[in-house]
C-alpha positions in Angstrom: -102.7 190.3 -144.9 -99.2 189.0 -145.6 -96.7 191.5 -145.1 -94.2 192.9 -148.1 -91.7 189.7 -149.0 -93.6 187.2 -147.4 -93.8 184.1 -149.7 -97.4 183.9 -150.5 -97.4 180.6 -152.0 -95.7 178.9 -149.1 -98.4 180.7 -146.7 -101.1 179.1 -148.8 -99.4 176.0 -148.7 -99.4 176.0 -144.6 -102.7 177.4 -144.7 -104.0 174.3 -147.0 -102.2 172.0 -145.0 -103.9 172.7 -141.4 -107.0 172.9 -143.5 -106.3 169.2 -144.9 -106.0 167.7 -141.5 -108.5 165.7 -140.2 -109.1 164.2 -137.1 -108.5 160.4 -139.1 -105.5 161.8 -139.9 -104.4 162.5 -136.1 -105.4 159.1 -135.3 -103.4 157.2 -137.9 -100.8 159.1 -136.7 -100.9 158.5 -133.4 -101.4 154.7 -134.4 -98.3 155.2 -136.4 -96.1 156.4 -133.3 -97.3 153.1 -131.2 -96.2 151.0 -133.8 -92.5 153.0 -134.3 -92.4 152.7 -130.4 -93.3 148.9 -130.9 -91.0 148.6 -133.2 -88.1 150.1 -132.1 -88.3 148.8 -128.8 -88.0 145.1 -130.4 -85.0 146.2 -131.9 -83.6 147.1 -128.8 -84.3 144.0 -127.4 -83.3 141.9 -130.4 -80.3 143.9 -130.5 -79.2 143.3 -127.2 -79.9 139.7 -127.4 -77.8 139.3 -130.6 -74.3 141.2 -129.6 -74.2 141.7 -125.2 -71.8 144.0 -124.1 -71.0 147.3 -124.0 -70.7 149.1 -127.2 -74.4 147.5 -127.9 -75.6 149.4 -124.5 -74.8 152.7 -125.9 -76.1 152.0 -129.2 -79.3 150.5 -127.4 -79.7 153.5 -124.9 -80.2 155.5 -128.4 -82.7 153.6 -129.9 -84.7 153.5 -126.3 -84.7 157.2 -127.1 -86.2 156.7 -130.5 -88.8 154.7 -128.9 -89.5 157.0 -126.0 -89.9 159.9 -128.3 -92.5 157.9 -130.5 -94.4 157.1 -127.0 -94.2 161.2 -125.9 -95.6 162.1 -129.4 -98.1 159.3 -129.4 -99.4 160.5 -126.0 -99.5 163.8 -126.9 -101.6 163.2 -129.9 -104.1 161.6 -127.8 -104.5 164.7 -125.5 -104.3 166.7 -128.5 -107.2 165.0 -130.3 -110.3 166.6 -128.1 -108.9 169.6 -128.2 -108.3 169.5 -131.8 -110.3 172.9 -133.4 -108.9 174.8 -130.4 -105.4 173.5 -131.8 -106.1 174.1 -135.0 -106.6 177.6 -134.8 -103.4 177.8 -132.8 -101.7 176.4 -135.8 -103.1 179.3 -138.0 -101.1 181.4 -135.4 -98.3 179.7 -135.4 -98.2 180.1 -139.4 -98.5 183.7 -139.0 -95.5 184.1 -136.7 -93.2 182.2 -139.2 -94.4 184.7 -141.9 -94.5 188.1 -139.4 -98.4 188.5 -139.8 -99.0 190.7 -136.9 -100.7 189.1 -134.2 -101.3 192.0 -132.0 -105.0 193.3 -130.8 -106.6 195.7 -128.7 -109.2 195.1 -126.0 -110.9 198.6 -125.0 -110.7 199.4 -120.9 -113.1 199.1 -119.1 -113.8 202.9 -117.8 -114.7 203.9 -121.2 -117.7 205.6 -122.5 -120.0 202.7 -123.7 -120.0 202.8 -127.6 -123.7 202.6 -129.2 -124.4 201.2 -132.3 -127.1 203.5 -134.4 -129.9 202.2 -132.9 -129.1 202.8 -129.7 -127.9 199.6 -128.2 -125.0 199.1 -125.8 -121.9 197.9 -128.1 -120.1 195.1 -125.9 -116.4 195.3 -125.6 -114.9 193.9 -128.6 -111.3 192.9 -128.8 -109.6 194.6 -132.4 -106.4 194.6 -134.2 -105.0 192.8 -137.4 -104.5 189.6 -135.0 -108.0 189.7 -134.5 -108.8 189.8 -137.9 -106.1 187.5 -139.1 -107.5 184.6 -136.7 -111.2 185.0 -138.3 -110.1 185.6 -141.8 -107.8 182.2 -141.5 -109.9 180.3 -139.4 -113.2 181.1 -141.8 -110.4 179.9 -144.4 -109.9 176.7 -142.7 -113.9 176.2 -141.8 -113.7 176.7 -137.9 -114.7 180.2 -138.0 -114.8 182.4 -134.9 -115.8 185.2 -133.2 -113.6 187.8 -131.6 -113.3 187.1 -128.6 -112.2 183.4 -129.3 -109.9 184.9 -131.6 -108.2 187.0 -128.5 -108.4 183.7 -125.9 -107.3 181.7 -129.1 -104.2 184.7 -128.8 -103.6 184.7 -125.5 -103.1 180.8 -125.4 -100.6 181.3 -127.8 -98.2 183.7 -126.5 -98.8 181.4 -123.1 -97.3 178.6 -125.5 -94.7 181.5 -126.2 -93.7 182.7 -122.9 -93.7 178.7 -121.8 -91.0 178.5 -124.7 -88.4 180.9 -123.7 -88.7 179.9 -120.5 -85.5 177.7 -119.7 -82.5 180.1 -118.4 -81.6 181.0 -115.2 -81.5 178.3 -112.8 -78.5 177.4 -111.2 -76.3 179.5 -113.2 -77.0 176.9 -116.2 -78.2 179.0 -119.5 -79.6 177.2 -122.2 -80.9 179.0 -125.7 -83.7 176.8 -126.7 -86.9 176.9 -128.4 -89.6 174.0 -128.7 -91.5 173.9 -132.1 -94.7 172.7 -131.3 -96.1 170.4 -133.2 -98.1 171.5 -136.6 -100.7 169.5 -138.2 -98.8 166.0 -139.7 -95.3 167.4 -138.3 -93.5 166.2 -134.9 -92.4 168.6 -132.1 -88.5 169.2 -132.2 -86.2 171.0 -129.6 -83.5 173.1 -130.9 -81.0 173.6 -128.9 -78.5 176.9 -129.6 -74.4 176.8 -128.9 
């Protein structure tokens, strides 16, 4: 399944740590960014109690975005949370990407010849590819399994998360190389931004 060079022990290693996550886990974590925000935001105000003036603004203004990105990862933790087996198996794509599993599959048109199994029943549509087969092989791993067509919507939401990603050039004239990370089991989002 990995391709030739791909560190299989590092794979495994991903693969056991979105298998590890539970849903307790997500919630101590999310209690865990209320408390940074808490925290940091009595800091702030400590801060600016202790030394006024405008050195400590700047200074200030930085930790305020500590705190805010604590709240943004705390909120997005509890959207993520009913979604969570949906998310998980868009980790298991994610994992693939970083170690150039092919994700790619196949979804026969419409106009063709029905296929029929041997005894004669109509064979639905069934979406195939090593991305298809990735998806239930990892996801079986994991104990979510699904079928194949999960396994393509599971796809397509992921190259929406994709395409949403590369989308931040063009307006004004202003060009920005940037990529969001999205969050991966215990790990926070990050934005990278390219010179």
């Amino acid at each position: 399944m990995l391709p030739p060079g791909a560190d299989a022990v590092a794979f495994e290693a991903g693969l056991e740590q979105i298998r590890s996550a539970t849903r307790e886990d997500l919630k101590k974590e999310q209690q865990h960014c209320c408390e940074q925000e808490q925290y940091w935001r009595g800091v702030a105000r400590n801060l600016l109690k202790l030394l006024p003036g405008e050195p400590t603004a700047a200074v200030v203004a930085r930790i305020l975005d500590q705190a805010e990105g604590f709240k943004q990862r705390a909120e997005f933790l509890a959207r993520y949370e009913p979604r969570w087996v949906s998310w998980r198996h868009i980790e298991l794509c994610a994992l693939a990407e970083r170690f150039g599993i092919d994700l790619g599959y196949t979804l026969p048109r419409k106009g063709r010849e029905p296929d029929y199994t041997e005894s004669g029943k109509d064979r639905k549509r069934r979406p195939h590819g090593p991305g298809i087969r990735y998806l239930m092989a990892a996801s079986k791993a994991i104990g979510q399994p699904i079928r194949e067509h999960s396994a393509r919507d599971r796809l397509v939401h992921f190259w929406h998360m994709k395409s949403g990603r590369a989308a931040f050039a063009g307006k004004g004239g202003l060009v920005a190389s940037a990529g969001a990370i999205r969050p991966l089991a215990n790990n926070a989002g990050v934005v990278i931004l390219d010179d």
